[in-house]
Wavefront OBJ file of the C-alpha trace (Angstrom):
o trace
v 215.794 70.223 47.859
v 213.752 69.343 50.660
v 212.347 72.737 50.924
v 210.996 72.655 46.696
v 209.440 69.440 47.669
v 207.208 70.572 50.524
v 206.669 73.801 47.994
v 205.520 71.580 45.607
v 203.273 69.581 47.710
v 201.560 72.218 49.492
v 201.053 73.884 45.951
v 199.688 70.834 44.971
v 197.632 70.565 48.095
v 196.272 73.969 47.013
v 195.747 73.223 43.823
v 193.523 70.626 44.481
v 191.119 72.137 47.632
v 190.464 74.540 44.814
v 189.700 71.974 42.401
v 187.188 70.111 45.303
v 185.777 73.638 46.337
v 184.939 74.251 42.087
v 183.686 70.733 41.980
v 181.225 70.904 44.980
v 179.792 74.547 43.917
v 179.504 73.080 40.359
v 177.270 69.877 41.808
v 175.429 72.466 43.934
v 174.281 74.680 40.843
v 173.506 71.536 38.763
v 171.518 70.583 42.152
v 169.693 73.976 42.564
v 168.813 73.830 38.581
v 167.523 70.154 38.883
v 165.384 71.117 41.821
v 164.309 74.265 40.565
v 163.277 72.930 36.964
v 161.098 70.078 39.349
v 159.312 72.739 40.841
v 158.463 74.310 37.654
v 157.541 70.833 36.093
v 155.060 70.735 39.435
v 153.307 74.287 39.364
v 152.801 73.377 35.935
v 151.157 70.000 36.362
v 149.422 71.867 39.651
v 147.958 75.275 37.623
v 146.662 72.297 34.685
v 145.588 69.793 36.954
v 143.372 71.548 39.441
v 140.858 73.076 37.214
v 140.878 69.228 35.933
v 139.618 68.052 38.916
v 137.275 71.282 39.558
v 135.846 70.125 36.463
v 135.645 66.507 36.701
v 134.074 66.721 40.615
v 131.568 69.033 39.068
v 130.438 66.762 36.224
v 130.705 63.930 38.841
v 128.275 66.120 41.283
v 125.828 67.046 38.353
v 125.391 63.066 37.474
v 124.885 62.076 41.177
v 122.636 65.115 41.967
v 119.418 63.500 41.782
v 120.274 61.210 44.655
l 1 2 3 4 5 6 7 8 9 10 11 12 13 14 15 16 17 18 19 20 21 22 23 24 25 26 27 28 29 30 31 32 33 34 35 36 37 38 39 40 41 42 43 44 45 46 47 48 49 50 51 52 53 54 55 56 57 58 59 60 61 62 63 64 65 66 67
């Protein structure tokens, strides 16, 4: 009897590492995707944004030229 209990607990004990282990390499691929789709989102907002400001600081230069 003794014996089927500490079966049963260690099974259990097994059981749930595994379940830990899937949960923490779950959060680590949501992790990777969230940080991934933010560095898309800023090479985005980089690649529109610079010619932007190439632009603007050129219109800005042309006004001011005179001076």
């Amino acid at each position: 009897m003794l014996s089927l209990y500490y079966v049963l607990l260690n099974h259990i004990k097994k059981s749930f590492l595994e379940l830990t282990n899937e949960i923490s390499t779950l959060f680590k691929k949501i992790f990777c995707v969230i940080i991934t789709f933010i560095k898309i989102i800023f090479f985005i907002l980089i690649l529109f944004l610079y010619p932007i400001i190439i632009i603007i600081s050129f219109i800005i230069f042309l006004l001011f030229e005179d001076y």
